[in-house]
Backbone as CSV, one residue per row, in Angstrom:
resi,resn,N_x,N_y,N_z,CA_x,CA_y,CA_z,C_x,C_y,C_z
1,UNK,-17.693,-27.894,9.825,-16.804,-27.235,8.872,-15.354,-27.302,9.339
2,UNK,-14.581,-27.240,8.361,-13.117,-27.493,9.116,-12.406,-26.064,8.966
3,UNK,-11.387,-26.055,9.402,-10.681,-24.401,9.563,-10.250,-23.752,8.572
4,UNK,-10.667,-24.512,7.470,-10.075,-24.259,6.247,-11.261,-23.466,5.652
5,UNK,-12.378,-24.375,5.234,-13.565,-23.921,4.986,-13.766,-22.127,5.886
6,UNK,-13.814,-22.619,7.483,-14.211,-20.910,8.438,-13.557,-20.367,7.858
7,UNK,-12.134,-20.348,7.769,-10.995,-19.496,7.266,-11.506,-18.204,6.036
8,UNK,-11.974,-19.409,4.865,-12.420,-19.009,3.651,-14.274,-18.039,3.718
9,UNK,-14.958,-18.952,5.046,-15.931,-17.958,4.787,-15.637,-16.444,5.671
10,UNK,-14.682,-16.792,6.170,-14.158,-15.340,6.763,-13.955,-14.325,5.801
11,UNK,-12.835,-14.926,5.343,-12.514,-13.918,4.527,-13.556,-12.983,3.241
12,UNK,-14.854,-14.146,2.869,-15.657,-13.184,1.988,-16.431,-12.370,2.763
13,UNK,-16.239,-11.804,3.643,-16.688,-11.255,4.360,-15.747,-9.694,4.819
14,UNK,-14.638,-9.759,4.501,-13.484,-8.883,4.818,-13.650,-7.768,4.239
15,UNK,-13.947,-7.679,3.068,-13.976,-6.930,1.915,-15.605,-6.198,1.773
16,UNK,-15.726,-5.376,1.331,-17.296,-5.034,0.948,-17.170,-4.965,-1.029
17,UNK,-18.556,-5.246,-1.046,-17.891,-4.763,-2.839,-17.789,-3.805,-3.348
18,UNK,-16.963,-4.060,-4.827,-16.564,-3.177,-5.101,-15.158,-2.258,-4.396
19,UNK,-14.326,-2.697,-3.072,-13.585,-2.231,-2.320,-12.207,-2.770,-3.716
20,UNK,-11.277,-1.572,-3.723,-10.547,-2.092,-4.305,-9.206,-1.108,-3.632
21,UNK,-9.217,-0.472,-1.975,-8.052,-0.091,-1.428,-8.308,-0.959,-0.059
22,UNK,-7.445,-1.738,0.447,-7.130,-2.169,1.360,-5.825,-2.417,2.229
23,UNK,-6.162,-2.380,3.601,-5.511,-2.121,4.763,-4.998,-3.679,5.176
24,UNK,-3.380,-3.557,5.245,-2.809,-4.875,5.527,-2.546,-4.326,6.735
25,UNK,-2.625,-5.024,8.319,-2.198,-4.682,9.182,-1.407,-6.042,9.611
26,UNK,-0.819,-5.938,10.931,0.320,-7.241,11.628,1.582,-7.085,10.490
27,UNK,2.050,-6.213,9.883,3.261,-6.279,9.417,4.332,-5.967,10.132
28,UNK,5.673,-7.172,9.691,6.583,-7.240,11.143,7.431,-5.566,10.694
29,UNK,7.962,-4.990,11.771,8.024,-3.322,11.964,9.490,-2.910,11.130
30,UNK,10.141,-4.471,10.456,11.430,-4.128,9.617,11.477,-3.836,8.480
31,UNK,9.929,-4.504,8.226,9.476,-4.737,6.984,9.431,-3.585,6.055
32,UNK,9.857,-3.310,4.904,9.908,-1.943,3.779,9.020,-1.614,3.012
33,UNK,8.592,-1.483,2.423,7.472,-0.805,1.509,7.921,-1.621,0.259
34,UNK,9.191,-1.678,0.084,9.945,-2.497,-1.442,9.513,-3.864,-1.172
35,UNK,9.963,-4.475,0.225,9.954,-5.384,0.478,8.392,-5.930,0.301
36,UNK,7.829,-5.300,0.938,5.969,-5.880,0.656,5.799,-6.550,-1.080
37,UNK,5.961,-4.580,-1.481,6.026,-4.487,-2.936,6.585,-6.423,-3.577
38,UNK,7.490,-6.268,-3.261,8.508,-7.303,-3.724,7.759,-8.915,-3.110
39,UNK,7.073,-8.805,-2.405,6.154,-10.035,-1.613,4.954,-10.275,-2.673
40,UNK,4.773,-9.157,-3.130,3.293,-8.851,-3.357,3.612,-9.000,-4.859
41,UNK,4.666,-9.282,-5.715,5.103,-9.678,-6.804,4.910,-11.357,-7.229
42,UNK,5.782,-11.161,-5.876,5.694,-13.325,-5.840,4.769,-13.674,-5.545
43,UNK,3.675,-13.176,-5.015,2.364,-13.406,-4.802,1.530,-13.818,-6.049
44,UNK,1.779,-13.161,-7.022,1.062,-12.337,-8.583,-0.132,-11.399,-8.447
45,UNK,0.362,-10.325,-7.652,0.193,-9.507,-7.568,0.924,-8.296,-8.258
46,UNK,1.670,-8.242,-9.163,2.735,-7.711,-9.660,2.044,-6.718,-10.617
47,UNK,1.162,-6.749,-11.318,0.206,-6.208,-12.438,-1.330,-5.538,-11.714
48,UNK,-1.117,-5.471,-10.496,-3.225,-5.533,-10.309,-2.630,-4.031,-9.029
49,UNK,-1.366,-3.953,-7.972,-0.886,-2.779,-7.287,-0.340,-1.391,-8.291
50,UNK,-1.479,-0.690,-7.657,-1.398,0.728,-8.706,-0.736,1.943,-7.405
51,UNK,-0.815,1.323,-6.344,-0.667,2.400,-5.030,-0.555,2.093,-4.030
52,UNK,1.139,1.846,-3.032,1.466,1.548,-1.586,1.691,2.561,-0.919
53,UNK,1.379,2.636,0.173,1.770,3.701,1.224,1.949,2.706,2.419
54,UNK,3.114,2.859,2.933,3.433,1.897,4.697,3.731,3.033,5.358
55,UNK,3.143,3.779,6.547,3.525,4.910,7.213,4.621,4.197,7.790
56,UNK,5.348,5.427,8.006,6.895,5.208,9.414,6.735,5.812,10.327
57,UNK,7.281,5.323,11.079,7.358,5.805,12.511,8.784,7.062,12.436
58,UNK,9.050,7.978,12.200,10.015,8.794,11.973,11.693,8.296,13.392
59,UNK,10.911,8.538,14.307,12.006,8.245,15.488,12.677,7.151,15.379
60,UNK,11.855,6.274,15.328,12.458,4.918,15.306,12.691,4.153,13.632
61,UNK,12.532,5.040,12.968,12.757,4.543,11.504,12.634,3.128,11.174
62,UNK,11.433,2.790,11.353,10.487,1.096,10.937,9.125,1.915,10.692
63,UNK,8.403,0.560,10.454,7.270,0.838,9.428,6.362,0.695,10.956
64,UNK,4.429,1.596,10.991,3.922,1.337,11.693,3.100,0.002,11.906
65,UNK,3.195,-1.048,10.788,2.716,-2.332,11.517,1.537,-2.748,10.169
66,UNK,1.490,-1.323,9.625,0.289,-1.587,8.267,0.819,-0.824,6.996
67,UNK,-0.271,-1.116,6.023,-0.220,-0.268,4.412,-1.103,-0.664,3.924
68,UNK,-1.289,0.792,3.189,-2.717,0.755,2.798,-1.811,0.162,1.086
69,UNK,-3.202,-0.524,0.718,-2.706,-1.046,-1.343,-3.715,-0.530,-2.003
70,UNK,-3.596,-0.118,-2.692,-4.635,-0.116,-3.927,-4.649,-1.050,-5.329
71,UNK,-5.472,-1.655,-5.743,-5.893,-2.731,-6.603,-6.619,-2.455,-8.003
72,UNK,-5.886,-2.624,-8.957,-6.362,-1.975,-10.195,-8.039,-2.610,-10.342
73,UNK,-8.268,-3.256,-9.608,-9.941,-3.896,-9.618,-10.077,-4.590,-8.261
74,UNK,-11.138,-5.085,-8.575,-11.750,-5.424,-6.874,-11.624,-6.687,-6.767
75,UNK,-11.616,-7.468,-8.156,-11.210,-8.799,-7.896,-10.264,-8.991,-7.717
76,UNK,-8.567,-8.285,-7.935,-7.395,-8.312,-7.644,-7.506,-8.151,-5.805
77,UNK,-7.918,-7.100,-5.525,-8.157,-6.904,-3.893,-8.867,-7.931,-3.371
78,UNK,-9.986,-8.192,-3.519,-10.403,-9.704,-2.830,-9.555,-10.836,-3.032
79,UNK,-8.846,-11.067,-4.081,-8.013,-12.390,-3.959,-6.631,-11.966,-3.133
80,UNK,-6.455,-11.090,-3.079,-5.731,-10.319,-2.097,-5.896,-10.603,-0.453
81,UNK,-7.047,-10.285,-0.236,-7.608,-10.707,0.986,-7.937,-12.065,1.246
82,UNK,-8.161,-12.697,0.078,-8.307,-14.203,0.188,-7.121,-15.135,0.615
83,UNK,-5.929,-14.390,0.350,-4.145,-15.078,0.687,-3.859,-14.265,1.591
84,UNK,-4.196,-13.376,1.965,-3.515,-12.397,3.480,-4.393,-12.549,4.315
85,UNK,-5.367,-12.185,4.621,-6.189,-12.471,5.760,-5.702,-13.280,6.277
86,UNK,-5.992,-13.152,7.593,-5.826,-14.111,8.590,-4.437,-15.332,8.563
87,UNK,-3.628,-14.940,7.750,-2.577,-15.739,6.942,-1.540,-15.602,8.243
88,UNK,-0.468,-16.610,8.542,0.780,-15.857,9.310,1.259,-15.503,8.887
89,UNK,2.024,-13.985,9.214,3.065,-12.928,8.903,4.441,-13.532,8.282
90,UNK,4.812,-14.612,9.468,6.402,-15.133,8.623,6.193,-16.230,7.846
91,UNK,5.164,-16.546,7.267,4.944,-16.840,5.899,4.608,-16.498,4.935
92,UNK,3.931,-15.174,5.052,3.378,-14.468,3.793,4.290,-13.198,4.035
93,UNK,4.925,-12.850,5.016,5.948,-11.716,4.962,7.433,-12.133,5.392
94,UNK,7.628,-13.482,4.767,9.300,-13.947,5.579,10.494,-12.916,5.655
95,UNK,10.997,-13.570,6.011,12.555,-12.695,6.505,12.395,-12.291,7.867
96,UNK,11.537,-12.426,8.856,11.571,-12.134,10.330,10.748,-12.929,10.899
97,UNK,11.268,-13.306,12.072,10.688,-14.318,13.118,9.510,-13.263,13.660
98,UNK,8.369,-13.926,12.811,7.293,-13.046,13.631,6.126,-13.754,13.920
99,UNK,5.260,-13.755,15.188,4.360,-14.500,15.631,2.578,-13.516,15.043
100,UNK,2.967,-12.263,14.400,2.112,-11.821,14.133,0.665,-12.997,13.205
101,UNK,-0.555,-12.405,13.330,-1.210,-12.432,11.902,-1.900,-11.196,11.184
102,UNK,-1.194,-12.099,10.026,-1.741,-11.121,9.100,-3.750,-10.432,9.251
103,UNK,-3.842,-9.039,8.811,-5.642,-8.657,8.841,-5.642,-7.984,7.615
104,UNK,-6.711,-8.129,7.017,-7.091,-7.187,5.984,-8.181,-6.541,6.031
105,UNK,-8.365,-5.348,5.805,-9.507,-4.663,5.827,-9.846,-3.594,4.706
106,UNK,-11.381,-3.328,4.489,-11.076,-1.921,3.934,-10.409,-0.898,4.182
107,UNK,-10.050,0.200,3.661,-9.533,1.076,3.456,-10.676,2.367,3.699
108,UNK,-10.822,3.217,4.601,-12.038,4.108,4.630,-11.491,5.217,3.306
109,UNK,-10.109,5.126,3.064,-10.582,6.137,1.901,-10.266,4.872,0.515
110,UNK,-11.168,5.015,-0.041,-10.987,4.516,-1.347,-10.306,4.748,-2.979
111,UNK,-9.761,4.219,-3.277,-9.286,4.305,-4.492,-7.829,5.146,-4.864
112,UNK,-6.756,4.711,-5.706,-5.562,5.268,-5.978,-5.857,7.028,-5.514
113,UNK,-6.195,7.690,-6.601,-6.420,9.421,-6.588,-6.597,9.705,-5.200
114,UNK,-8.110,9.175,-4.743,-8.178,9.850,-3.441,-7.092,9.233,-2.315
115,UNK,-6.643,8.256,-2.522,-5.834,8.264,-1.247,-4.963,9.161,-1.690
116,UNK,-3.599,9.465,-2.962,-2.848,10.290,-3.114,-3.972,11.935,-2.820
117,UNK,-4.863,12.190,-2.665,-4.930,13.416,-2.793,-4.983,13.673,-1.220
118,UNK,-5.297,12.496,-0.162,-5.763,12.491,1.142,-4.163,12.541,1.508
119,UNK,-3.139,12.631,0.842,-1.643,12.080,1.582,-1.254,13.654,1.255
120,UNK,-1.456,14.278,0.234,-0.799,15.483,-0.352,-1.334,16.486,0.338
121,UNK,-2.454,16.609,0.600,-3.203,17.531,1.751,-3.128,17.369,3.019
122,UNK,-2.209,16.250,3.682,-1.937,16.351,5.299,-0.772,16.619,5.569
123,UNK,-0.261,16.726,6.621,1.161,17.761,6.940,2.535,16.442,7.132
124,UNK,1.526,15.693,6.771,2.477,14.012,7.151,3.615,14.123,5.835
125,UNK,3.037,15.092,4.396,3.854,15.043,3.178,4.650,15.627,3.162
126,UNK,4.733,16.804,3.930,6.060,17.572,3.868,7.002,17.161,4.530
127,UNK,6.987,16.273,5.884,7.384,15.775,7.136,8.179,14.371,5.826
128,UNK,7.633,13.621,5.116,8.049,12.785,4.650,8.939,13.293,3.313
129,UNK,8.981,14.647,2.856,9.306,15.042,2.047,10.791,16.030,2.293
130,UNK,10.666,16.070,3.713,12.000,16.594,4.023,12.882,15.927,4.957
131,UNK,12.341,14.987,5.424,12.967,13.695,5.797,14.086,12.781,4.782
132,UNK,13.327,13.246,3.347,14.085,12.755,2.190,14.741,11.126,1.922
133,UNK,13.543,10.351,3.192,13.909,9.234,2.490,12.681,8.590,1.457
134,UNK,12.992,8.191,0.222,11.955,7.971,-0.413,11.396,6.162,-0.483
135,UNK,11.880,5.325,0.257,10.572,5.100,0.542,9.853,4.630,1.122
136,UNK,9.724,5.616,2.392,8.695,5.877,2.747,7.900,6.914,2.411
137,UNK,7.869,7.359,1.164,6.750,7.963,0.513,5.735,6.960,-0.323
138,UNK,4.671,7.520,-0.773,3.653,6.661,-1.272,3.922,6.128,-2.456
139,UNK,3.913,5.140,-3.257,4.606,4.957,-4.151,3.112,4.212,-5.049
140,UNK,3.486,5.193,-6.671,2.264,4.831,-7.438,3.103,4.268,-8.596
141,UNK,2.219,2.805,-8.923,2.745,1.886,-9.477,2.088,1.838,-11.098
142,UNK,2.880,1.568,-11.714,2.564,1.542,-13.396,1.835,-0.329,-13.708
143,UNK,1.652,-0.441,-14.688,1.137,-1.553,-14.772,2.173,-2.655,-14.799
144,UNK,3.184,-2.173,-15.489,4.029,-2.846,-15.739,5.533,-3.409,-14.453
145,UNK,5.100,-2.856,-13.342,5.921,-2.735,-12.090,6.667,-2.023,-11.907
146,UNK,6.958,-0.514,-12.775,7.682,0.491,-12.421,7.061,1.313,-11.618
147,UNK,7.702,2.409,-11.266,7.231,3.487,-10.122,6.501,4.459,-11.084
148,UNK,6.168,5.167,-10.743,5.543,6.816,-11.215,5.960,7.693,-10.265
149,UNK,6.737,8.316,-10.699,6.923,9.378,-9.652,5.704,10.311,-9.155
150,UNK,6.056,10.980,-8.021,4.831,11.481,-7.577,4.690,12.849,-8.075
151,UNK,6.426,12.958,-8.685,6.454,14.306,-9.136,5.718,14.883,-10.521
152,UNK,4.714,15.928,-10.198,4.029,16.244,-11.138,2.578,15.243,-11.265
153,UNK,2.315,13.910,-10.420,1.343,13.390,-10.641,-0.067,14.311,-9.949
154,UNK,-0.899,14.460,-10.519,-2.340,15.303,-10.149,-3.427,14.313,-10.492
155,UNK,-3.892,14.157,-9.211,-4.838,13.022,-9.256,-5.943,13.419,-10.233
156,UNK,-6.866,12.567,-10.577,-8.149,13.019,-11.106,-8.842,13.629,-10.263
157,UNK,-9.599,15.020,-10.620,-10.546,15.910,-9.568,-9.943,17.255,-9.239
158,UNK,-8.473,17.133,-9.562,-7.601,18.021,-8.377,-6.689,18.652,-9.713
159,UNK,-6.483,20.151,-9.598,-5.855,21.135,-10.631,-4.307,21.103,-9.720
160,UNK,-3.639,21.800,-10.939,-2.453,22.402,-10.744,-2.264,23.448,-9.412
161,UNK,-3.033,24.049,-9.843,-3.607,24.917,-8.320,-3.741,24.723,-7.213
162,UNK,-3.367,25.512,-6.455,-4.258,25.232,-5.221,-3.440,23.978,-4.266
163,UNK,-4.312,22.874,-3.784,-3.599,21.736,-3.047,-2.875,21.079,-4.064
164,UNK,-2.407,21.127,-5.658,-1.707,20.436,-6.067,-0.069,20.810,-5.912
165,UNK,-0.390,22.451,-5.417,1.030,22.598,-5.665,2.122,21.664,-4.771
166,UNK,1.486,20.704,-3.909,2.113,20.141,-2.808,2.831,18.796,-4.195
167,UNK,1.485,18.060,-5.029,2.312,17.246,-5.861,3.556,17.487,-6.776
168,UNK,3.921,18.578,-7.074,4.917,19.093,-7.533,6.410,18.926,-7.038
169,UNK,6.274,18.762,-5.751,7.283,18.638,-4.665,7.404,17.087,-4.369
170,UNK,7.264,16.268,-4.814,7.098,14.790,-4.056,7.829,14.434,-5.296
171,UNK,9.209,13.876,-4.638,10.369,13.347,-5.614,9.742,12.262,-5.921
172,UNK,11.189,10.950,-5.892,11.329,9.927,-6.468,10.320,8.705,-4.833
173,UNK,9.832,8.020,-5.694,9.106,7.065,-4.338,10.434,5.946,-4.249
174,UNK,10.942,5.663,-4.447,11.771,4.118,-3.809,12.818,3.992,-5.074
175,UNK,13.190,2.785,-5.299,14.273,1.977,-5.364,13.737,1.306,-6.798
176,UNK,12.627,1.250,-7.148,12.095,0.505,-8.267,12.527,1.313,-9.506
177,UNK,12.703,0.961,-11.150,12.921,1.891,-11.767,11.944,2.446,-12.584
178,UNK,11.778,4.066,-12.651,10.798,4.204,-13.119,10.526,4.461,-14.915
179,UNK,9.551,4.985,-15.150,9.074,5.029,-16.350,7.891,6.549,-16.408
180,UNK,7.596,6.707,-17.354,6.990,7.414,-17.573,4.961,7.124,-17.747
């Protein structure tokens, strides 16, 4: 088999089915959340990302190296993993001299809602919420490539009440323009 072929049976293997949140790791540490976003456009990926989150490193204000995506379906996420996996970084993430490679993996929490409800219930949201840069907040994507603000979004499962009052508080996510 040639490296092309391993390459490819690697990758169906990355994914489990039905997975439609996945974990990009080896991202170079300058790299932005817009910027992915904006990778992940030219990709044609532009229509199928419903949900980015790239944690920061607060001190050193860069990204920790991953982000989790969410994929309006599972075939959008596997062909996802089919061009990132194992891919090099300063070709599928240019603008920095980086020797990284790209990994993809599942995501242990699954799906848009629950990851926003897993981000709004840890103490990482307020920390990112009074930090006040937006974005590095989680940013939930419309079909059409605008933002959704987080403000007022309540996942499915989860009331006004209670742990939502935290979504109430989560401004504007980034730089993209939004919509309703």
């Amino acid at each position: 088999p040639t490296a092309t072929t391993a390459r490819a049976s690697q990758n169906l293997a990355v994914l489990p089915r039905g997975c439609t949140t996945a974990m990009l790791r080896n991202i170079p540490n300058k790299y932005t959340r817009d910027m992915l976003l904006d990778r992940l456009d030219k990709d044609g990926f532009k229509h199928d990302v419903d949900f980015a989150y790239m944690p920061v490193d607060f001190k050193h204000k860069c990204n920790m190296g991953y982000a989790f995506l969410n994929f309006r379906s599972a075939e959008a996420c596997k062909r996802f993993a089919e061009q990132y996996h194992l891919a090099e970084s300063r070709l599928k993430l240019p603008g920095f001299r980086s020797s990284k490679v790209c990994e993809v993996s599942a995501a242990h929490c699954q799906g848009r809602d629950e990851n926003v409800m897993r981000l709004l219930r840890s103490p990482v949201m307020g920390q990112l919420l009074m930090l006040g840069e937006p974005e590095w907040l989680p940013a939930l994507i419309n079909e059409d490539g605008t933002f959704k603000p987080l403000l007022g979004y309540v996942p499915s499962g989860m009331t006004r009440r209670g742990s939502a009052g935290s979504a109430g508080s989560a401004g504007s996510a980034g730089s993209r323009k939004y919509s309703a």
